[in-house]
C-alpha positions as CSV (number, residue, x, y, z in Angstrom):
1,X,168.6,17.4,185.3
2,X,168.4,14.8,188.4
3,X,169.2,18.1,190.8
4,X,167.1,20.3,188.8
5,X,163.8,18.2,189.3
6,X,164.9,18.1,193.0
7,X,164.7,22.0,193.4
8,X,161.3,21.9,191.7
9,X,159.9,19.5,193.7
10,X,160.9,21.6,197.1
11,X,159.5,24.7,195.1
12,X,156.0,22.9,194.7
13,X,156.2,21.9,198.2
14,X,156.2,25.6,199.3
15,X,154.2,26.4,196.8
16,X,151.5,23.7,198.4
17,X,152.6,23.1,202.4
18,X,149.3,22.2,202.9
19,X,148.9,19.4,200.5
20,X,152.7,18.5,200.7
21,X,152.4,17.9,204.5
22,X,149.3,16.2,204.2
23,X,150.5,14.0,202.0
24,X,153.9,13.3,204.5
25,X,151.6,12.8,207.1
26,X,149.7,10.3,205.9
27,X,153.4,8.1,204.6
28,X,154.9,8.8,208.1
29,X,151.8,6.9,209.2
30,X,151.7,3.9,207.1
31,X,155.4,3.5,207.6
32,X,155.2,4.2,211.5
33,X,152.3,1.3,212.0
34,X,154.3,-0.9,209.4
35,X,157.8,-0.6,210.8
36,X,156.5,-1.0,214.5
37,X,155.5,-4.4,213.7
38,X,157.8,-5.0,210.6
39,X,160.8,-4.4,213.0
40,X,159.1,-6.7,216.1
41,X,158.7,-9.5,213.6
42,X,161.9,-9.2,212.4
43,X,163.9,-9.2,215.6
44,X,161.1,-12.1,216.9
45,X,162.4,-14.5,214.1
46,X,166.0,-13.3,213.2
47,X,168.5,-16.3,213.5
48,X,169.9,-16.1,216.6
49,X,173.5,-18.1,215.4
50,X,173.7,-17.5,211.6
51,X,176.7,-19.0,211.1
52,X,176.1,-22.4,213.0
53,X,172.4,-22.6,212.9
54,X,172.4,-25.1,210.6
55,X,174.8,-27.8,212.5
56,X,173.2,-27.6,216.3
57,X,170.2,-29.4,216.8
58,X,167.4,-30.0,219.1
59,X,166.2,-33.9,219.5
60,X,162.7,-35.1,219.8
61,X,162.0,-38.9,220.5
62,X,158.2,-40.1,220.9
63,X,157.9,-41.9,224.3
64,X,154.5,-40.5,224.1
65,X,150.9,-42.2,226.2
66,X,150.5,-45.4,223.5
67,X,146.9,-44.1,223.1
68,X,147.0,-40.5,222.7
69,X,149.5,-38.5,220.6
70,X,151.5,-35.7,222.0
71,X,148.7,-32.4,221.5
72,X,146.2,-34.9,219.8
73,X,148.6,-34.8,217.4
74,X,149.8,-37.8,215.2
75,X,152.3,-35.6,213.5
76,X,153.2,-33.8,216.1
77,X,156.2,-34.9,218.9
78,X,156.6,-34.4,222.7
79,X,158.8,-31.0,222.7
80,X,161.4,-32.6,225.9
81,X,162.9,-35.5,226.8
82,X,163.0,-37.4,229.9
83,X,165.6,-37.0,232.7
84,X,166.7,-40.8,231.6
85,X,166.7,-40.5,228.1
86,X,168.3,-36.8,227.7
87,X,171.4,-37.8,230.5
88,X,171.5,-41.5,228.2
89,X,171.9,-39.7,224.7
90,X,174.5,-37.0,226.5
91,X,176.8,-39.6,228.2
92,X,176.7,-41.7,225.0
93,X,178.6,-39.1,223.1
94,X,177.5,-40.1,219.3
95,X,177.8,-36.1,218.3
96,X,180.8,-33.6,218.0
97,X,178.8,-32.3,221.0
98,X,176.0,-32.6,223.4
99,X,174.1,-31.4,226.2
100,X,170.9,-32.0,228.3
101,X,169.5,-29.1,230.1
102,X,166.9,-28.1,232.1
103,X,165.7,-24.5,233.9
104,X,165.7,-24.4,237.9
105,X,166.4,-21.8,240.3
106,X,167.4,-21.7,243.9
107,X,168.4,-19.3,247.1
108,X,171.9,-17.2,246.6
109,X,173.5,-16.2,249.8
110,X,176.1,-13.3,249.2
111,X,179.0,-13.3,251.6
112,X,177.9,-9.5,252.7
113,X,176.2,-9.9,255.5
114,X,174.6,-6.7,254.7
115,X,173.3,-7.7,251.5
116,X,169.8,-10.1,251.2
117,X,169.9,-13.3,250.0
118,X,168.1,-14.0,246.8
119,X,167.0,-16.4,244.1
120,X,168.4,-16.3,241.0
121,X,167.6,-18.9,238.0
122,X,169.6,-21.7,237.1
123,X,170.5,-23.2,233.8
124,X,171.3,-26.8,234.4
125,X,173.8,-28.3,231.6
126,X,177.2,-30.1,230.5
127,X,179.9,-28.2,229.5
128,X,179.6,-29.0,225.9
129,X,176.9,-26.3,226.2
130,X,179.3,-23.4,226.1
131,X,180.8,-24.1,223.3
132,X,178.3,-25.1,221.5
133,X,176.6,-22.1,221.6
134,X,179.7,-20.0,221.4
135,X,179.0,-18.2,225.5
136,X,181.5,-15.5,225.8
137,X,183.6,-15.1,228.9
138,X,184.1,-12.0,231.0
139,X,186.2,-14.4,233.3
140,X,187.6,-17.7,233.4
141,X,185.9,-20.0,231.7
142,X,183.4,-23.7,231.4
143,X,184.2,-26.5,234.1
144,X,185.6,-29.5,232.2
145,X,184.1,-33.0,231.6
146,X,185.2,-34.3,235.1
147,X,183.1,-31.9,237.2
148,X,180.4,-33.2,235.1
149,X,181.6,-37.0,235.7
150,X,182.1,-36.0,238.8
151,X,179.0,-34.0,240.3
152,X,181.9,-31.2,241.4
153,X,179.9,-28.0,243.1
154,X,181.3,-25.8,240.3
155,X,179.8,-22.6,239.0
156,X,179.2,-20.0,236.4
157,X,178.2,-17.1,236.8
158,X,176.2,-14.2,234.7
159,X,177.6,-10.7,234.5
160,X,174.5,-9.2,236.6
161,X,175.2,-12.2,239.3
162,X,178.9,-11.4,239.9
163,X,178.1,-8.1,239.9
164,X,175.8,-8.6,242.3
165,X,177.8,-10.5,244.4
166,X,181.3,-10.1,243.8
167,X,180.7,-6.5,242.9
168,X,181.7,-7.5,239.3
169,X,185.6,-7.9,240.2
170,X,187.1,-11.6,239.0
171,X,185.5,-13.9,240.8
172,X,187.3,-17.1,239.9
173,X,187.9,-19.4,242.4
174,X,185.9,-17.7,245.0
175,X,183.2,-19.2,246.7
176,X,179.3,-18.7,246.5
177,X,176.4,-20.5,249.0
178,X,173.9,-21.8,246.5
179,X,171.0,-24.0,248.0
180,X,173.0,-23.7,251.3
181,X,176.1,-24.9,249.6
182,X,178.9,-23.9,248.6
183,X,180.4,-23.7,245.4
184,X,183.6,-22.2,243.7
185,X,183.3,-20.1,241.0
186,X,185.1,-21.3,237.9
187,X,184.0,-18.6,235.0
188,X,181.8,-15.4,235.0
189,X,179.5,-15.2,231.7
190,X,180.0,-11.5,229.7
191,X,177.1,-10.3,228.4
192,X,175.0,-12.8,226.5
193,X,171.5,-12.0,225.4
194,X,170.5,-14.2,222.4
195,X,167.5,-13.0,220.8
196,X,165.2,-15.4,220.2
197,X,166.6,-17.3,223.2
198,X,166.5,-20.8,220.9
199,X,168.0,-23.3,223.4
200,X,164.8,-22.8,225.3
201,X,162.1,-21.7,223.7
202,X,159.9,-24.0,226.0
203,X,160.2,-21.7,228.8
204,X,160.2,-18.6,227.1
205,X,162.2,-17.3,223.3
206,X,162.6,-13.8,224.9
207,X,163.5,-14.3,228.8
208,X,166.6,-13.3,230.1
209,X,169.4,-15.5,230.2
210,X,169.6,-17.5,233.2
211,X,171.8,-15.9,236.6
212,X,173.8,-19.4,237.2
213,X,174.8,-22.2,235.2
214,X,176.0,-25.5,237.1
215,X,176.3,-29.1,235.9
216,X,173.8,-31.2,235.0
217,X,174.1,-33.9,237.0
218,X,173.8,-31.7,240.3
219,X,170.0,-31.6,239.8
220,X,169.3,-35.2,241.7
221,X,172.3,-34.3,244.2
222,X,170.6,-31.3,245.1
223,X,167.0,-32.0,244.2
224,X,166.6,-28.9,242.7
225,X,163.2,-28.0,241.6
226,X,161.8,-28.3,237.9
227,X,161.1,-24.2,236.8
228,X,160.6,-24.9,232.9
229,X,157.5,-27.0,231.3
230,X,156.9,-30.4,233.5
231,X,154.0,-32.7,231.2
232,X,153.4,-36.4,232.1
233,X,151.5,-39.7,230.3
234,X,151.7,-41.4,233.6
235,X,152.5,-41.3,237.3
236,X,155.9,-42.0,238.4
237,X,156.4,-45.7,239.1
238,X,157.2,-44.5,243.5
239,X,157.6,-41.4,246.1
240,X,160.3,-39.1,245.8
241,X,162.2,-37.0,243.7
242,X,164.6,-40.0,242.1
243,X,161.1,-42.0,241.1
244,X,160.2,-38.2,239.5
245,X,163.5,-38.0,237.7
246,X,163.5,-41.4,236.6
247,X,159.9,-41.2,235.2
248,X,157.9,-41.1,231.5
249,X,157.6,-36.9,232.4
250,X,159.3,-35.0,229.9
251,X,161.2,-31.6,231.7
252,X,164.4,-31.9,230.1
253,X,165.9,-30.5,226.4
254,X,168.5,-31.8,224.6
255,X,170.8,-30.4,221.9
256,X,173.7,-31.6,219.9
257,X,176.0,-30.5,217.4
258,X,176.9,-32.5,214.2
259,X,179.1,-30.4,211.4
260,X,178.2,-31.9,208.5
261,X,174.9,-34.1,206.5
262,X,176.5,-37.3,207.5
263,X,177.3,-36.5,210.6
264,X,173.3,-35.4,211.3
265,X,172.3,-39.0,209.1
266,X,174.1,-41.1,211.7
267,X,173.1,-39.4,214.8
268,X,169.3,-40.3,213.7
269,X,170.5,-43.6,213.3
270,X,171.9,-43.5,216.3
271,X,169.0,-42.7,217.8
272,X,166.6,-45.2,216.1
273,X,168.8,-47.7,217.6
274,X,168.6,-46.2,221.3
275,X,164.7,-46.2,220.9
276,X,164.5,-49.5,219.7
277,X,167.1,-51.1,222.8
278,X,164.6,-48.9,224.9
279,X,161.6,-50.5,223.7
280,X,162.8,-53.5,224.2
281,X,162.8,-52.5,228.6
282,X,159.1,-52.4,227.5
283,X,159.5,-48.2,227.1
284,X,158.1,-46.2,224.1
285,X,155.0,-48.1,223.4
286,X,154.1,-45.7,220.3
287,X,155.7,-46.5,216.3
288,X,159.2,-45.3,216.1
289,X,159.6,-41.2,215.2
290,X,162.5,-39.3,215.7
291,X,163.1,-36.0,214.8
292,X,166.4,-33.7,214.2
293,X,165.4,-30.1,214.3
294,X,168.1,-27.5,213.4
295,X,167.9,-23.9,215.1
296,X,165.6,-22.8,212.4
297,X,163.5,-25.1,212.2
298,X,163.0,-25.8,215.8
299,X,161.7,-22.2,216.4
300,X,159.2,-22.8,213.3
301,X,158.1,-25.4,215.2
302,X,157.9,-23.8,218.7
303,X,156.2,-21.0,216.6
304,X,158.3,-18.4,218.3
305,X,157.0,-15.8,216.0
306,X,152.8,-15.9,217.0
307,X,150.3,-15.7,215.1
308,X,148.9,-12.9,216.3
309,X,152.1,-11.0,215.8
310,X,152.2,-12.0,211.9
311,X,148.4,-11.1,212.3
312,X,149.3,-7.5,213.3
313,X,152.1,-7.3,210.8
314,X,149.9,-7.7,207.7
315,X,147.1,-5.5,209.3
316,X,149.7,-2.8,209.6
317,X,150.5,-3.0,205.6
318,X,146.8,-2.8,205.0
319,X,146.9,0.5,206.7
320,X,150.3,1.4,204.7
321,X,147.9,0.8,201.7
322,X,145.1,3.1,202.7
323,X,147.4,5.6,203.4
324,X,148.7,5.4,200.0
325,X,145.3,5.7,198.1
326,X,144.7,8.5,200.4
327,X,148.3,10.1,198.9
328,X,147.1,8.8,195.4
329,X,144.6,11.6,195.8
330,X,146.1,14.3,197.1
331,X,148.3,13.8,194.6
332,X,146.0,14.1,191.6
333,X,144.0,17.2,193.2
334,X,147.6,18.7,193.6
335,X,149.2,18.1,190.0
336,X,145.5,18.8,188.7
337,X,145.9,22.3,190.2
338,X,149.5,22.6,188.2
339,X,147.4,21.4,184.8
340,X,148.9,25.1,183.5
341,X,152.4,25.0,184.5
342,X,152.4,21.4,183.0
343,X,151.0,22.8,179.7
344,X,153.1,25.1,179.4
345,X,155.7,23.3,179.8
346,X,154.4,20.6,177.3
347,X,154.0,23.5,175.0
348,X,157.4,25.0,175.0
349,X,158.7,22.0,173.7
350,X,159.3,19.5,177.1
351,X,158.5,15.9,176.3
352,X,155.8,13.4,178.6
353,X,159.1,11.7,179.4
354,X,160.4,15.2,181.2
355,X,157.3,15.7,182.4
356,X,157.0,12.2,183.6
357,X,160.9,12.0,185.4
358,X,159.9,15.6,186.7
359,X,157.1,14.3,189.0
360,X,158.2,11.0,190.0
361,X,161.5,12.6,191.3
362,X,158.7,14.8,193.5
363,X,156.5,12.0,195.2
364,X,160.4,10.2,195.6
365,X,161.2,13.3,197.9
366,X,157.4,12.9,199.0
367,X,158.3,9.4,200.1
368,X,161.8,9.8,201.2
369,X,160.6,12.5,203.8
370,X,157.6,10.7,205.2
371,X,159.9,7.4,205.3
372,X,162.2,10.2,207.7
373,X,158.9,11.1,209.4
374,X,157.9,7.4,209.6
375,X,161.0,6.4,211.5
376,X,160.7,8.6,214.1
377,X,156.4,7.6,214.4
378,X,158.2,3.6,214.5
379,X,160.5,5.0,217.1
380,X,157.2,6.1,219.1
381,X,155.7,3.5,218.6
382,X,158.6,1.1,219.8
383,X,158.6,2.8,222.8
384,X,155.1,2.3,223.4
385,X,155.6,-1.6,223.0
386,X,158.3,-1.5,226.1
387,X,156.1,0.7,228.6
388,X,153.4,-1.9,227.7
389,X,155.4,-4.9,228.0
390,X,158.2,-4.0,230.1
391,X,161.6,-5.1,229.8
392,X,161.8,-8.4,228.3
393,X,161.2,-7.0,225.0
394,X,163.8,-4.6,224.9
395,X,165.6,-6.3,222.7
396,X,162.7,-7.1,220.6
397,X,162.3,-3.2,220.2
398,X,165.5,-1.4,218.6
399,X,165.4,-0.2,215.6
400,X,168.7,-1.5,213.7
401,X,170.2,-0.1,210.4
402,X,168.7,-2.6,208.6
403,X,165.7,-1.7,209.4
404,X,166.3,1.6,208.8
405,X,166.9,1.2,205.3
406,X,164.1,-0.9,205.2
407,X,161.9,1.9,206.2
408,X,163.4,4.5,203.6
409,X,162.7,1.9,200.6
410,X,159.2,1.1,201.4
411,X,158.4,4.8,202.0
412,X,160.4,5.7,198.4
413,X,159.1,2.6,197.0
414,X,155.5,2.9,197.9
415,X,155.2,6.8,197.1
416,X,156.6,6.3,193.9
417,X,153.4,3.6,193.3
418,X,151.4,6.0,194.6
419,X,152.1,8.7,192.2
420,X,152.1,6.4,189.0
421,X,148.5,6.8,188.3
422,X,148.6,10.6,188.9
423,X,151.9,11.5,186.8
424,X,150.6,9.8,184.1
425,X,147.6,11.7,184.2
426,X,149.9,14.8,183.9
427,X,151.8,13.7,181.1
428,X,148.4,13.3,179.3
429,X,147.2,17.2,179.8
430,X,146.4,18.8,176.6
431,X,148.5,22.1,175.7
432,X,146.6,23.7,173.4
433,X,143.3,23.4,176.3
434,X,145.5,24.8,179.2
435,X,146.7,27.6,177.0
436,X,143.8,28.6,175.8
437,X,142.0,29.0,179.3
438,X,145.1,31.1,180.3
């Protein structure tokens, strides 16, 4: 009977093109408008590391102005550390792993002297970084923990970089002029795009990944400039870049990994205790208040996902829902003018039930073809987003599968709604009045 109902329902759409397409039209558009935003929302706040986000975590100490809380917030924490404080925690090595890290940039020159030089961005970090956050390599592979000890000129590279410079042949062990000095090239970076970008979200959830990456320490060797977020209480206690690095601003993140509950319960000890020694130096003048934030929780924090975009999401279903009573219509004027064929049908001996499966199965196929329509309107309107914003939101602006199916279920889902209220007004025609107008 399933198939049957089926070849009705495309018989009453030829039968009614007009109303059928109308009614298409106006699902396509509630799912194109939901889906766009569904979909951006979606990707915006999709857990970047599913399978470890849960045991990598981002540390927040309060060494906050004594007088005035972080934002005017007492709640609320500063979102870095200090240079001191994050290269303390690191080198104490109380987690499985750990890494300070902090965004700078500087001057590549390529070895071709017919080719420019050029700045490229700089993630500064330990090598525990690389593992912790699972970085796959196209070549080669992290510097170890003496060229961090050790302040070695050691380099990663990106894919695009050694590309770039290297033409994207194995670079390892070659050198590179960064800052007008050389380094060797000890691992080239596949591609790696994580969407959010969660181990900075300071400096931007859905930038690029950085060009280089180059230990931590190099930063006060080479006095490289601060790119991310700089914020400051007070002024730094002397001239020069070391009384900057060594002062109450905060520029620097830090992230470690613990595996387990008890790991993560005596980290924060841990880290209670390094507040208190610190206080005792006559730093961190406010209460003691650490904080553990896991990947998840971090980006609710950091609100990744704005408000305007969840704004624009729930706009976008109130359209879905006034395209809807707009099919709820259309619907009734269209099984209204079938009030004979229904009677008849009732007459002949077909029960509401038949009557009732007949013309649900019809708004499904409504639904399921405007969901198709829909898709390609969210495809549309996908595009749109990237000519507006550029590139950075590429990512942000596929359609997966799962959204895909997502699509096809509120479309079949929503139609089906929709045509409640009118099927059951068809059930409820009278026979005997239908026939004896015929």
């Amino acid at each position: 009977m399933f198939n049957y109902y089926i070849k009705l329902a495309f018989k009453s759409f030829k039968r009614n093109p007009i109303l059928s397409l109308l009614m298409v039209t106006a699902i396509a558009l509630g799912i194109g408008a939901s889906m766009t935003t569904i979909t951006v929302n979606y990707l915006m706040s999709a857990n970047p590391i599913p399978h470890k986000s849960e045991q990598l975590f981002h540390i927040q100490v309060d060494n906050w102005d004594p007088n005035n809380p972080f934002n005017d917030d007492e709640d609320a924490l500063p979102n870095q550390l200090t240079w001191t404080d994050a290269t303390n925690l690191t080198h104490a090595k109380k987690a499985l792993r750990q890494s300070a890290m902090s965004m700078s940039g500087a001057i590549i020159e390529p070895q071709d002297s017919e080719s420019k030089p050029f700045e490229a961005s700089i993630r500064l970090a330990y090598t525990d970084f690389f593992a912790m956050f699972e970085v796959p390599f196209l070549y080669g592979g992290p510097w170890d923990n003496n060229s961090d000890s050790n302040r070695e000129q050691v380099v990663v590279l990106s894919k695009r970089t050694n590309e770039s410079v290297f033409g994207g042949e194995n670079s390892i062990g070659k050198n590179i002029v960064i800052a007008g000095r050389h380094f060797q090239v000890v691992g080239v970076i596949d591609t790696w795009e994580v969407m959010p970008k969660f181990y900075d979200v300071n400096n931007g959830p859905f930038n690029e990944t950085e060009e280089l990456f180059m230990p931590f320490s190099l930063k006060e060797d080479l006095e490289l400039p601060n790119w991310g977020n700089n914020n400051c209480w007070k002024s730094p206690d002397g001239e020069g870049y070391a009384a900057f690095l060594r002062s109450e601003c905060i520029n620097t993140q830090m992230w470690v990994e613990l595996p387990n509950a008890q790991a993560e319960a005596d980290y924060l000890d841990f880290l209670n205790n390094y507040v208190r020694s610190q206080k005792e130096l006559g730093r961190f003048p406010r209460p003691l208040h650490n904080r553990l934030n896991d990947v998840m929780e971090w980006m609710e924090r950091r609100e990744v996902v704005e408000e305007d975009a969840k704004m624009m999401m729930w706009l976008s279903f109130m359209f879905l829902l006034v395209c809807l009573l707009n099919t709820i219509g259309l619907l009734l004027a269209k099984f209204t003018g079938k009030s004979s064929e229904i009677g008849l049908r009732l007459a002949v001996g077909a029960s509401k039930a038949d009557v009732f499966k007949q013309h649900i199965v019809e708004t499904a196929c409504i639904g399921l073809v405007g969901g198709v329509a829909g898709l390609g309107l969210t495809l549309v309107g996908l595009q749109g987003i990237k000519s507006l914003y550029g590139d950075f939101v590429d990512d942000l602006a596929s359609l997966d599968a799962s959204m895909i199916v997502v699509a096809l279920v509120i479309a079949l889902v929503s139609s089906i709604a929709a045509g409640l209220y009118p099927t059951w007004r068809a059930c409820n025609i009278s026979p005997a009045s239908q026939l004896k107008s015929q």
